[in-house]
DRENTORKOL-3810 file (N, C-alpha, C; in nm, 4 decimals):
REM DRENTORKOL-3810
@n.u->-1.6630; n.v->12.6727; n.w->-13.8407; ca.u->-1.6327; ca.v->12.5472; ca.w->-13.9076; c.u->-1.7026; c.v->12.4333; c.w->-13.8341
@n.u->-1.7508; n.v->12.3367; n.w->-13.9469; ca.u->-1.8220; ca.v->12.2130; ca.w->-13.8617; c.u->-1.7276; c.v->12.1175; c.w->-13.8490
@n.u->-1.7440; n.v->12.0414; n.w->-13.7124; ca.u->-1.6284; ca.v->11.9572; ca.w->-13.6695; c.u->-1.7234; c.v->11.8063; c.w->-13.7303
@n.u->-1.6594; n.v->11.7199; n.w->-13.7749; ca.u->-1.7197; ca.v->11.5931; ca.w->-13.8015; c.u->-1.7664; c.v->11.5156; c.w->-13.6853
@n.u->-1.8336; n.v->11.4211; n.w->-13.6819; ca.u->-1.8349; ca.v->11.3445; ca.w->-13.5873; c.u->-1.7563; c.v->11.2677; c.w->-13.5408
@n.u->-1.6911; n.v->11.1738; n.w->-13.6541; ca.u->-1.6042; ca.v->11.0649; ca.w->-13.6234; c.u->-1.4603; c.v->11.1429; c.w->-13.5673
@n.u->-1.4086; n.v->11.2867; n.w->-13.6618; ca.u->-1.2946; ca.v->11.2981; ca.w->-13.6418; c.u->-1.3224; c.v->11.3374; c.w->-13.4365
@n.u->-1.4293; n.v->11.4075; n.w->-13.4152; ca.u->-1.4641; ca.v->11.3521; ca.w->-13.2552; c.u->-1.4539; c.v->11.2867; c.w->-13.1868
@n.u->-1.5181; n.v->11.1973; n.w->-13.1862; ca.u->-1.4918; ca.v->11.0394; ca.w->-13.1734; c.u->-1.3430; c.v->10.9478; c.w->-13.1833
@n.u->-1.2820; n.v->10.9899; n.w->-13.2721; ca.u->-1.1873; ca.v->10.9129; ca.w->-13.2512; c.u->-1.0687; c.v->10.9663; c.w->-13.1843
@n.u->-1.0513; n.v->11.1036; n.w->-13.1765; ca.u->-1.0059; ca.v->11.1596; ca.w->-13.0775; c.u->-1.0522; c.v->11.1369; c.w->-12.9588
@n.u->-1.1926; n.v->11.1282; n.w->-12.8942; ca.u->-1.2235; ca.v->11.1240; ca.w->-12.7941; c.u->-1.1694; c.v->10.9894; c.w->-12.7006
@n.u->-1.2255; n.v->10.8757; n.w->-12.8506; ca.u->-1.1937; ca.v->10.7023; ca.w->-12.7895; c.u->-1.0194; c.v->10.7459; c.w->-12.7159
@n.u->-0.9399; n.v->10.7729; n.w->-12.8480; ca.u->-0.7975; ca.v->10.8080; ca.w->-12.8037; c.u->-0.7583; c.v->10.8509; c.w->-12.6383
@n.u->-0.7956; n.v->10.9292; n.w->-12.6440; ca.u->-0.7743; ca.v->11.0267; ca.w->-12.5263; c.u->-0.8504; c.v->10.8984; c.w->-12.4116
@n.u->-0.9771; n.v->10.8273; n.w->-12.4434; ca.u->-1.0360; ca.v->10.7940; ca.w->-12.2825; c.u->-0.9285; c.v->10.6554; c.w->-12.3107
@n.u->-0.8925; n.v->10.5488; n.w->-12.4113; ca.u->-0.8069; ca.v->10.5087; ca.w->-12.3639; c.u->-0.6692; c.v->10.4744; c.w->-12.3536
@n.u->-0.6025; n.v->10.5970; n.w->-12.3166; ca.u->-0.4723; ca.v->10.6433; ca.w->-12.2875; c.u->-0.5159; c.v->10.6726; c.w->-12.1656
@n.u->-0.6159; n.v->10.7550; n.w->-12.1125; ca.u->-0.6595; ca.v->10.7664; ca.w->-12.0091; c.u->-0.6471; c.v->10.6317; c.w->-11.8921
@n.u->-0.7763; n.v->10.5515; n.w->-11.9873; ca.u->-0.7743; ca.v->10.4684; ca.w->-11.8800; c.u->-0.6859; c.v->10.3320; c.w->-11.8409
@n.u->-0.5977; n.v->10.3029; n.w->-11.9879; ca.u->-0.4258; ca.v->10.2759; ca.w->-11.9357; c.u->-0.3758; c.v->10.3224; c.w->-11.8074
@n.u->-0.3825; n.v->10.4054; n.w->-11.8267; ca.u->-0.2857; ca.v->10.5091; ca.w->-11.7039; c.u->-0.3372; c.v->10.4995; c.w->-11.6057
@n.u->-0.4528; n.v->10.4933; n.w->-11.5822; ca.u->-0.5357; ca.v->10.4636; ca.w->-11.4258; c.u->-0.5223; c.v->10.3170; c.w->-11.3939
@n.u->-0.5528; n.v->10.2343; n.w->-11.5132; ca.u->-0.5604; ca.v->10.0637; ca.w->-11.5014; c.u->-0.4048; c.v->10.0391; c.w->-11.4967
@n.u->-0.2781; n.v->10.0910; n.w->-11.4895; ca.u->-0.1307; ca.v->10.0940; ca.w->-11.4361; c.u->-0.0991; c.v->10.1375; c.w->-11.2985
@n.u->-0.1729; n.v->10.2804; n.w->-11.3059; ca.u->-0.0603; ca.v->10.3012; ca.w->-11.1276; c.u->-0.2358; c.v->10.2499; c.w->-11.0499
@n.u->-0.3343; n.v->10.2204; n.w->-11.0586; ca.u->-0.4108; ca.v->10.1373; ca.w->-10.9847; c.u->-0.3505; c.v->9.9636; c.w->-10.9231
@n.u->-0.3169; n.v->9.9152; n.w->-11.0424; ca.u->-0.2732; ca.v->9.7847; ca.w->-11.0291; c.u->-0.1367; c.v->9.7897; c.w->-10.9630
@n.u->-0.0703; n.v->9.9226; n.w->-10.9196; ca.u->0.0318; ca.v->9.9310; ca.w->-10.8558; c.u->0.0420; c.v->9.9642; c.w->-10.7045
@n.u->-0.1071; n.v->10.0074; n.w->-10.6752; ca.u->-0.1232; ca.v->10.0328; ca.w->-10.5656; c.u->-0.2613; c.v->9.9054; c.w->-10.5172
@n.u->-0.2758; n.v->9.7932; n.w->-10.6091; ca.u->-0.3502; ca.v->9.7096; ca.w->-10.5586; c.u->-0.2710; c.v->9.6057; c.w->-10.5061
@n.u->-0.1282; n.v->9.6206; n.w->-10.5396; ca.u->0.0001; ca.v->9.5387; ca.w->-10.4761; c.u->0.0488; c.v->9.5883; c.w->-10.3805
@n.u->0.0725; n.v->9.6914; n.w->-10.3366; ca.u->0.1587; ca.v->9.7916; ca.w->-10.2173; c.u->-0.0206; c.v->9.7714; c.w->-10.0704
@n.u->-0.1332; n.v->9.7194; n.w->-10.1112; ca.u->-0.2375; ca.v->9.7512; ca.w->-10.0131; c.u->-0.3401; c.v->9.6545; c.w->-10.0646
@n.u->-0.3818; n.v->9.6015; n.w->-9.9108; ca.u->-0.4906; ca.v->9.4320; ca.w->-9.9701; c.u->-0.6026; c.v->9.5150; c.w->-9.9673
@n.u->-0.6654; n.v->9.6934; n.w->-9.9069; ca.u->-0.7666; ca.v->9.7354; ca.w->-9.9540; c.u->-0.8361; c.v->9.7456; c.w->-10.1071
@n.u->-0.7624; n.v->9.7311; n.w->-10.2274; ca.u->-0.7890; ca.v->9.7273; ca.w->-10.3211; c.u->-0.7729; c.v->9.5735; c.w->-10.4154
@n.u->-0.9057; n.v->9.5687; n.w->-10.4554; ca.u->-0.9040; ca.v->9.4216; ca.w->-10.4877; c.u->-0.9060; c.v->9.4423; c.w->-10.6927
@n.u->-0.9083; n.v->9.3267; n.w->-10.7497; ca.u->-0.8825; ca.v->9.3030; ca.w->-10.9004; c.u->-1.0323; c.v->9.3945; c.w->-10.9537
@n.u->-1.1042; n.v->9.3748; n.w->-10.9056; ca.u->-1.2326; ca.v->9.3960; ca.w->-10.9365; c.u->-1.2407; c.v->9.5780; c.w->-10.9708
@n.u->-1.1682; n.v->9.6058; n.w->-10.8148; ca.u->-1.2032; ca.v->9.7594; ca.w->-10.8098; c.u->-1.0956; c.v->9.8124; c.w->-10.9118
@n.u->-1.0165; n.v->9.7680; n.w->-10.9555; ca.u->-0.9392; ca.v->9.8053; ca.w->-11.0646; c.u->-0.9847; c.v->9.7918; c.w->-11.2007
@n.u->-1.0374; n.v->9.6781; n.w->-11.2315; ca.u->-1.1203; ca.v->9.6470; ca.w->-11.3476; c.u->-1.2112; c.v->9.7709; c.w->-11.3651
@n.u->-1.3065; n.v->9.8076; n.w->-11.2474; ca.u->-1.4378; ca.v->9.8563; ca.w->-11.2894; c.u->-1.3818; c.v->10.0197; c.w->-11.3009
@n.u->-1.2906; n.v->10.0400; n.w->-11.1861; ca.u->-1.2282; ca.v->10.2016; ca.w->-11.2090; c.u->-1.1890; c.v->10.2211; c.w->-11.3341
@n.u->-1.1420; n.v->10.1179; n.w->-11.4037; ca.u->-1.0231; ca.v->10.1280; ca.w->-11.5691; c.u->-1.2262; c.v->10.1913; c.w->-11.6658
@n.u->-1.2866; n.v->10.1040; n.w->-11.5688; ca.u->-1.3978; ca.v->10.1449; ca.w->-11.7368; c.u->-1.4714; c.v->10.2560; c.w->-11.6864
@n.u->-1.4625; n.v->10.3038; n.w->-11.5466; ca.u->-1.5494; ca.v->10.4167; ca.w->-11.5221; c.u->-1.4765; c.v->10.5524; c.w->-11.5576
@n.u->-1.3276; n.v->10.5133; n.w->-11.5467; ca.u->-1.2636; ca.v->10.6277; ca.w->-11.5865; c.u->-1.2533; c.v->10.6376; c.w->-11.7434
@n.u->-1.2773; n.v->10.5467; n.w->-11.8466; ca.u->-1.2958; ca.v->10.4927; ca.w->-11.9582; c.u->-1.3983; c.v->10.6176; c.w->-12.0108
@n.u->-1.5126; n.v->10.5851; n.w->-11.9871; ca.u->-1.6600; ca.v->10.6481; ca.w->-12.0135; c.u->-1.6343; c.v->10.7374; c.w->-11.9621
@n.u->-1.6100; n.v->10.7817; n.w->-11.8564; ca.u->-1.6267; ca.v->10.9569; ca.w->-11.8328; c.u->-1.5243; c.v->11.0193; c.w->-11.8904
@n.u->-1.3593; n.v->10.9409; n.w->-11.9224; ca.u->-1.2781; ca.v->11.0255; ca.w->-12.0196; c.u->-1.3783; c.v->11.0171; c.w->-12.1285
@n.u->-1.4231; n.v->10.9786; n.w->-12.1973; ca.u->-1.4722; ca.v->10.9457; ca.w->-12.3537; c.u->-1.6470; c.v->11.0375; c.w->-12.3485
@n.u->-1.6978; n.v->11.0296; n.w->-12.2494; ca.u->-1.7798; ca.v->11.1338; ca.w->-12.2450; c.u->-1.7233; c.v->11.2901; c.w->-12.2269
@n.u->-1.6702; n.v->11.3369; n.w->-12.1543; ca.u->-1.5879; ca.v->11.4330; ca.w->-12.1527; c.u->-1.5201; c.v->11.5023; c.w->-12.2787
@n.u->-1.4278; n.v->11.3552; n.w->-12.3269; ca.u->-1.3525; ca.v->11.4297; ca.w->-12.4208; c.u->-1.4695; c.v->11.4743; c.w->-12.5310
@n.u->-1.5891; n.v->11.4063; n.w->-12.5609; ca.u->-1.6995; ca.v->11.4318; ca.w->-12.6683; c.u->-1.7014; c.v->11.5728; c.w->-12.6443
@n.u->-1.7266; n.v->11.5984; n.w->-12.5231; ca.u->-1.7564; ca.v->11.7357; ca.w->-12.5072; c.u->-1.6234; c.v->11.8678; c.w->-12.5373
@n.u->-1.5202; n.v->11.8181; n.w->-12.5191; ca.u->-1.4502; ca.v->11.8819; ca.w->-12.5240; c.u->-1.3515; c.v->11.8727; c.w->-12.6586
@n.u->-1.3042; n.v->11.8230; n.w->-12.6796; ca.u->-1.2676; ca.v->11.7852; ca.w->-12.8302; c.u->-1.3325; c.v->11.8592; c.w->-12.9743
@n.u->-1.4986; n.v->11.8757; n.w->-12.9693; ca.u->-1.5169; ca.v->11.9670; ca.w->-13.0877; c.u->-1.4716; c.v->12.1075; c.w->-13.0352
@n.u->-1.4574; n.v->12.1488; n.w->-12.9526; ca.u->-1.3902; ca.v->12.3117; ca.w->-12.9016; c.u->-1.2476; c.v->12.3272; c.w->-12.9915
@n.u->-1.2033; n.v->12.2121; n.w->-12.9486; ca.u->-1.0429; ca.v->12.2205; ca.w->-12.9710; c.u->-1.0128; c.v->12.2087; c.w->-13.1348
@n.u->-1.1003; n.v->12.1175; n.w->-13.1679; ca.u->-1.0425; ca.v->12.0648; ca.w->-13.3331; c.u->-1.0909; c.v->12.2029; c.w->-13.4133
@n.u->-1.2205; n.v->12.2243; n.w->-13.3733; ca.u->-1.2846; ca.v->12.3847; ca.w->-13.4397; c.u->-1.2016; c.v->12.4873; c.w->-13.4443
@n.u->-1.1030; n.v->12.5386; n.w->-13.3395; ca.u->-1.0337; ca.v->12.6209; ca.w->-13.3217; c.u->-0.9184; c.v->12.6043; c.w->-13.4019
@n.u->-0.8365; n.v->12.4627; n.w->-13.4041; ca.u->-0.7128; ca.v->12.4149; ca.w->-13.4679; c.u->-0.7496; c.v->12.4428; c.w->-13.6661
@n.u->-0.8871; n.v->12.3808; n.w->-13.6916; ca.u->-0.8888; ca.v->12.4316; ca.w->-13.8088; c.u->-0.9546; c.v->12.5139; c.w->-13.8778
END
């Protein structure tokens, strides 16, 4: 079965940001508990973890939806 693109894609966006919620939360929780981590390094971690969830999930996501239908 061929997986679409978008239905890809929008699973993928999904997944990187829920992802990178979750990093841009307990980051900003540990940029308060320690002055080693500044606004910045939280900002840029939220989008690096962003893109590599969302590259990733590209890759991984047509496996899964192919199989489901």
């Amino acid at each position: 079965m061929v997986v679409k693109f978008s239905h890809t894609f929008i699973y993928s966006t999904i997944t990187a940001v829920v992802a990178g919620a979750v990093f841009y939360v307990l980051s900003s929780g540990r940029m308060a508990v320690s002055e080693a981590y500044t606004v910045n390094d939280t900002y840029l971690g939220s989008v690096f973890v962003l893109l590599l969830t969302l590259i990733i999930g590209l890759a991984v996501w047509p496996g899964v939806l192919g199989k489901k239908g």
